[in-house]
C-alpha atoms as one frame of an Amber mdcrd trajectory, in Angstrom:
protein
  -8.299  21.260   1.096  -5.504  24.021   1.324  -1.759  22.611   1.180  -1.144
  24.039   4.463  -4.225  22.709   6.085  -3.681  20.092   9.216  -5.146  16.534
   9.363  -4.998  14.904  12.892  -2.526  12.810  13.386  -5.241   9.586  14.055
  -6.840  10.076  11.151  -3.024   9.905   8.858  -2.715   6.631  11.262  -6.127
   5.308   9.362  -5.278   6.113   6.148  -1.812   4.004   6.393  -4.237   1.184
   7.966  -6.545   1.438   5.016  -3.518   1.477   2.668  -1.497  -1.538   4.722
  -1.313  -5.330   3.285  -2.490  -5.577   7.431  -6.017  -4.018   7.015  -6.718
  -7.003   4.544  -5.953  -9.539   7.173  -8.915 -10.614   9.725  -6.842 -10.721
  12.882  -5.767  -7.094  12.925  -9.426  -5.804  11.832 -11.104  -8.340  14.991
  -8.861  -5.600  17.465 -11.106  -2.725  16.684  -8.079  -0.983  15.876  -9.686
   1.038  12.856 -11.963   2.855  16.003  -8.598   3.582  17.268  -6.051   4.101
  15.148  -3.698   6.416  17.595  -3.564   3.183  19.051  -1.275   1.436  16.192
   2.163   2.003  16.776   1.327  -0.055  20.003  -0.395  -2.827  18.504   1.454
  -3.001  15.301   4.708  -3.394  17.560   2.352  -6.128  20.322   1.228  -7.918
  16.810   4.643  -7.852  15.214   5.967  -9.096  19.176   3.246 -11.851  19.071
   4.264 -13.231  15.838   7.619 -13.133  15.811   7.891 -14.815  19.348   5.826
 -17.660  17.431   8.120 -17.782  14.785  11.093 -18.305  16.895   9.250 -21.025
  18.959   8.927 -22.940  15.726  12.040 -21.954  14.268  12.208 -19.000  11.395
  11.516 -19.770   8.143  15.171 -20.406   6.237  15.782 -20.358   2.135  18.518
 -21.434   0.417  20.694 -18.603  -0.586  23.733 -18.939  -3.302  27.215 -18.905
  -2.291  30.298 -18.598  -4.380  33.131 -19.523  -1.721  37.122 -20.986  -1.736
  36.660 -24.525   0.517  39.082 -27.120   0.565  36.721 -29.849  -0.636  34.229
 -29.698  -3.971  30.929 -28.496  -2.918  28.122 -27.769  -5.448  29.491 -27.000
  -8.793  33.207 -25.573  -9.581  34.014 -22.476 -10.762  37.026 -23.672 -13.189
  38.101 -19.745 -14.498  38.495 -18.607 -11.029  39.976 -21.656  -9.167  43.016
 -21.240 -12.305  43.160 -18.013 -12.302  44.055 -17.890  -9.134  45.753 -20.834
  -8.823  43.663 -22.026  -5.494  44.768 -26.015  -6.293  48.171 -24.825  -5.573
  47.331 -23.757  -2.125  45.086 -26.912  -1.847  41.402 -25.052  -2.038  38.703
 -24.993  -4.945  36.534 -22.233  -5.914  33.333 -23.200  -5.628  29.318 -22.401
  -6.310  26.715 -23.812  -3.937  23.469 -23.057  -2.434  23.236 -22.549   1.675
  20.509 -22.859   3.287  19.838 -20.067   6.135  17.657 -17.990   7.963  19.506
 -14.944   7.283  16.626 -14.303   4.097  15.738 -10.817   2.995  12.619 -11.437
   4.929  13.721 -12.161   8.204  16.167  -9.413   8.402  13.221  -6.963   7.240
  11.251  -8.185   9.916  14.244  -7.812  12.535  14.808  -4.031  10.676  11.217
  -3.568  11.444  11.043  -4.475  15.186  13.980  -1.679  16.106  11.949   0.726
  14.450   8.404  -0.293  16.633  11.294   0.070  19.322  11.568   3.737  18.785
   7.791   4.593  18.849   5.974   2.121  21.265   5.200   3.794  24.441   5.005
   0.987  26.636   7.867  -0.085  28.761   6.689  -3.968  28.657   6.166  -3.906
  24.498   9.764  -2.101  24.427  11.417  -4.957  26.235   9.417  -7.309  24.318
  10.823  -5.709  21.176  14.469  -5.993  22.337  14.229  -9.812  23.757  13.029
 -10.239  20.253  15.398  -8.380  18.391  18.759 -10.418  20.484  16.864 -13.355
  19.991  16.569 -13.259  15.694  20.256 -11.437  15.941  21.568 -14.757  18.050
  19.725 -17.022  15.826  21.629 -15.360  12.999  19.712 -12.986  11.105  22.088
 -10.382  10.048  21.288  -6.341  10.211  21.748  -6.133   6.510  19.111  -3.451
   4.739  16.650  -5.419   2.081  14.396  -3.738  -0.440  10.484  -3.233   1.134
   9.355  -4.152  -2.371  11.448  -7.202  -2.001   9.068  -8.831   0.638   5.300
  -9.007  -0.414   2.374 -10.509   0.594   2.281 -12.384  -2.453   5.674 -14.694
  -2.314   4.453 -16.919   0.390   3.570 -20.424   0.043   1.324 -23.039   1.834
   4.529 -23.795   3.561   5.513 -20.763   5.255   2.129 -19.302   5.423   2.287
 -18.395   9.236   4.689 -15.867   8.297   2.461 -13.758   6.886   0.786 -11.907
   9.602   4.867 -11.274  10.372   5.772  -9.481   7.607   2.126  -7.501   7.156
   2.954  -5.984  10.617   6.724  -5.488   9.528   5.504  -3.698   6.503   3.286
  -1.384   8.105   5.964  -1.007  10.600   8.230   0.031   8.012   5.660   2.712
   6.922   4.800   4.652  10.097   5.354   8.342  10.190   6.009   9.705  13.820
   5.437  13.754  12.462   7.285  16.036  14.767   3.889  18.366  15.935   3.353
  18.210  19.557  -0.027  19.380  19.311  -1.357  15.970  17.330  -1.787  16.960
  13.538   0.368  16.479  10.720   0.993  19.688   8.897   1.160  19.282   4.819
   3.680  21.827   3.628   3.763  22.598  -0.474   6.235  21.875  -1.765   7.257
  19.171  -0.707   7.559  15.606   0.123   4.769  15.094   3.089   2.351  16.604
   0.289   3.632  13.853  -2.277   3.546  11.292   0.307  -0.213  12.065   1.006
  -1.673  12.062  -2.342   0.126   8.426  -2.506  -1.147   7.382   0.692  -5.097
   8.707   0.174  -5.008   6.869  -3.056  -3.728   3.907  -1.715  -5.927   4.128
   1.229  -9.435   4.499  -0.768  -8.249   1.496  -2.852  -7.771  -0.386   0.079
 -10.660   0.176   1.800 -13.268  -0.834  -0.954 -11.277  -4.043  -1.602 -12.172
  -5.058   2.324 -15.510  -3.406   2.431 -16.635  -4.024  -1.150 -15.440  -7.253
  -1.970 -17.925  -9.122   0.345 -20.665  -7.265  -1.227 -20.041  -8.650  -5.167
 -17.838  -5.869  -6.383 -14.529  -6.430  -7.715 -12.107  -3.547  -6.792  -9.236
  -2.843  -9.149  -6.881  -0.339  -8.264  -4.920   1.668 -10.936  -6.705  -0.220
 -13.919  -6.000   0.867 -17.578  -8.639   1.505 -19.562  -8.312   1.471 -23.907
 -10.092   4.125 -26.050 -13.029   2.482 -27.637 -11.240   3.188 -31.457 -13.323
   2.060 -34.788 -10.728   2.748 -37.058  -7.141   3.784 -36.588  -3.960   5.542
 -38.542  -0.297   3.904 -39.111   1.233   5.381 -36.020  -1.865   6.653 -34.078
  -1.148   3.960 -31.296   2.170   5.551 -30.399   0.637   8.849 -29.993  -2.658
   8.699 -27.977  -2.435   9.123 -24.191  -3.081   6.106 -22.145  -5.365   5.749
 -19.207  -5.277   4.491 -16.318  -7.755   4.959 -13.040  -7.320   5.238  -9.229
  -9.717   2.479  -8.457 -12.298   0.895 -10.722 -14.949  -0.758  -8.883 -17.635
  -3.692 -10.991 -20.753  -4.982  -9.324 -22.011  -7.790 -12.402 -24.829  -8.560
 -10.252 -26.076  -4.592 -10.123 -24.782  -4.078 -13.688 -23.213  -0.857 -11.968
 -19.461   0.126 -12.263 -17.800   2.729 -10.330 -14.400   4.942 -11.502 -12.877
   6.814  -8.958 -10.399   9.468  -9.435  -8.778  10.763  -6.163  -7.044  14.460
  -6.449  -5.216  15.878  -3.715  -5.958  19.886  -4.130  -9.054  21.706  -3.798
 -12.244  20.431  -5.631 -12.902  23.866  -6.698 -11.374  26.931  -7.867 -12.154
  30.106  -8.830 -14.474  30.581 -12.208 -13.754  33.117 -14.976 -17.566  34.313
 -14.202 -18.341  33.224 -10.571 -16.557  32.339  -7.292 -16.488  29.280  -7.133
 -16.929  26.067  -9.991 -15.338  22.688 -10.141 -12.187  21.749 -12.025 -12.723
  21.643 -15.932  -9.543  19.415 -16.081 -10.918  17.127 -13.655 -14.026  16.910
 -14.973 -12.915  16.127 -18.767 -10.864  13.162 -17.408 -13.326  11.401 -15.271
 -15.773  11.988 -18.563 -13.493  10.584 -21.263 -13.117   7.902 -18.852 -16.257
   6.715 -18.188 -17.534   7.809 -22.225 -14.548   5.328 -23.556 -15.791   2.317
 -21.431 -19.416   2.387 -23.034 -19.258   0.183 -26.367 -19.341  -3.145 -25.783
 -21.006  -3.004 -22.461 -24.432  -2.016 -23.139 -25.895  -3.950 -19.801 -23.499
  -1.277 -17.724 -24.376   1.524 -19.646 -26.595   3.642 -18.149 -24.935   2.369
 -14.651 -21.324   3.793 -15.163 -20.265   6.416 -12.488 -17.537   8.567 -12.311
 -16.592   9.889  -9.063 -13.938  12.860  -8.392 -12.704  12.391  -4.456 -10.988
  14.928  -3.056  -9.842  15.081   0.708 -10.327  18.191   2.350 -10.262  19.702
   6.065 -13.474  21.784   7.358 -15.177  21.398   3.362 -18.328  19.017   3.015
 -18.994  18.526  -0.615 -21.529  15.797  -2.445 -22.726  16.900  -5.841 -23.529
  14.988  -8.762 -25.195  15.386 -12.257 -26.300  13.043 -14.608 -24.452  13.233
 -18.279 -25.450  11.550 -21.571 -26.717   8.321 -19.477 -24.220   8.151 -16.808
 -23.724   9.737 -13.540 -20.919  12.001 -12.324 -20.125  12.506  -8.550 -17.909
  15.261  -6.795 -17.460  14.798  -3.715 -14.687  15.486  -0.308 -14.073  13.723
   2.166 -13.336  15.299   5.529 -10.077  14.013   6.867 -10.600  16.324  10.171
 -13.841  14.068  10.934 -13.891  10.888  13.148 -13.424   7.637  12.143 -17.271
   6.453  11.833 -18.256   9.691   9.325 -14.985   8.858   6.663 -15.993   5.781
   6.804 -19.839   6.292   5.816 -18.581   8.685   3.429 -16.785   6.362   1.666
 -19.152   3.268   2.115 -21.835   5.878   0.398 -20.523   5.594  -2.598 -21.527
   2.341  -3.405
């Protein structure tokens, strides 16, 4: 696709879906959302409402935090240096160190930082006054404005006792992701340079990656995204280690039961370019990484041999390309998909690939 080509605006809104910690959850794929997606700034904000109205009903999830404070009685352990250096016993305190427990946690005040935000885009009048009941609410209960880290709050630091705050901070997350582009007309225009171009090639990467871990997953495949791969070496020099290139893939896909695996490289400029001899041919960069990739995997794994794929996937706007070719045993796809398409045709683009 050309840098200066425009993708409409729903289908950017599915691609953030298909990259979101959300899309893994059933709840938010049971709403039928991924048929709709210029729906999600509404039902992000309802789902992010829902939950967090839950929450409150059961009382927020609190963590001890650590405190270093001047009290007049010991509390926790004390801090000797700064209690005489500053001579608090003389003025009848103690410095000391403790741990607090509150509910003013990084997480909670990224979920409160996320509800103003769906308060800026939702377009309903009942799911805006939801948002700001909500947001007085957490604010009187004493979660604090304070900015925290997105990287901070994952999917992946809950336990089995605060588990119902997951669906919480998925919806805060995505919250915290949405784009609102300025284009009246509905399509997000990708400008080069620049950082909406940057952002993209992040966001289709993420996105492919996230869709074959829902849709593949059930099938028998395991889905790794950005897996590094080591060059199958026989014999090596002193210092050869520090000097050869690493790799790593987009998303590397493993069926054991179909002795098939599947390496997908996603690019974010045109598939093709103009040949020294012809119009039109196909990246020779490209195409000598997705080989050495797939050519370095074969020792060792004779039963996937002659069932590794390689598969360059490009987005594009208006282009419908699906070639392949068959190389020294394995096979070797290059192929677009059409982000100015509806929903149902990117999706059984991708899902063809397996």
């Amino acid at each position: 696709m050309t840098m200066t080509a425009e993708i409409p605006l729903r289908n950017i809104w599915l691609l953030m879906l298909y990259a979101s910690d959300l899309y893994h959850l059933p709840q938010i794929r049971k709403t039928g959302v991924e048929d709709n997606p210029e729906d999600l700034p509404d039902l992000i904000a309802e789902l992010l409402c829902d939950s967090v109205e839950g929450r409150l009903r059961m009382n927020l999830t609190a963590s001890y935090r650590d405190q270093n404070r001047t009290l007049t009685r010991v509390r926790g352990r004390v801090m000797l240096l700064e209690t005489e250096r500053k001579r608090l016993l003389d003025k009848g305190t103690i410095a000391c160190r403790f741990e607090e427990l509150t509910i003013d946690t990084p997480r909670n005040r990224f979920v409160l930082a996320a509800m103003e935000k769906c308060l800026r885009r939702v377009s309903s009048r009942e799911l805006a006054g939801r948002c700001r009941k909500n947001i007085g609410a957490l604010r009187t209960q004493g979660v604090s404005g304070k900015g925290v880290l997105k990287s901070d709050v994952t999917l992946n630091q809950f336990t089995r006792n605060d588990a119902h705050d997951r669906i919480m901070v998925a919806a805060s997350r995505f919250a915290h992701d949405m784009l609102i582009p300025n284009e009246s007309a509905g399509n997000f225009q990708v400008n080069e340079p620049g950082r909406e171009e940057r952002w993209l090639r992040s966001l289709f990467e993420k996105a492919v990656g996230g869709f074959y871990r829902v849709s593949a997953t059930p099938l028998g495949w395991k889905v790794t995204p950005g897996k590094w791969l080591n060059w199958d070496i026989e014999e090596r020099s002193d210092r050869i280690d520090e000097l050869l290139p690493k790799m790593k893939t987009d998303i590397y896909l493993e069926h054991v039961g179909q002795s098939r695996r599947i390496i997908i490289d996603t690019k974010f400029t045109n598939i093709l370019k103009a040949g020294h001899y012809r119009e039109k041919s196909i990246r020779s960069g490209y195409m000598y990484q997705i080989y050495a990739y797939i050519q370095s995997q074969k020792t060792g794994q004779a039963n996937m041999e002659c069932n590794s794929e390689g598969i360059l996937l490009h987005p594009a706007v208006g282009l419908d390309l699906n070639e392949s070719v068959r190389i020294q045993g394995s096979n070797y796809r290059f192929a677009t998909v059409d982000l100015s398409q509806d929903t149902n045709s990117i999706r059984d683009r991708l899902n063809s690939f397996l």
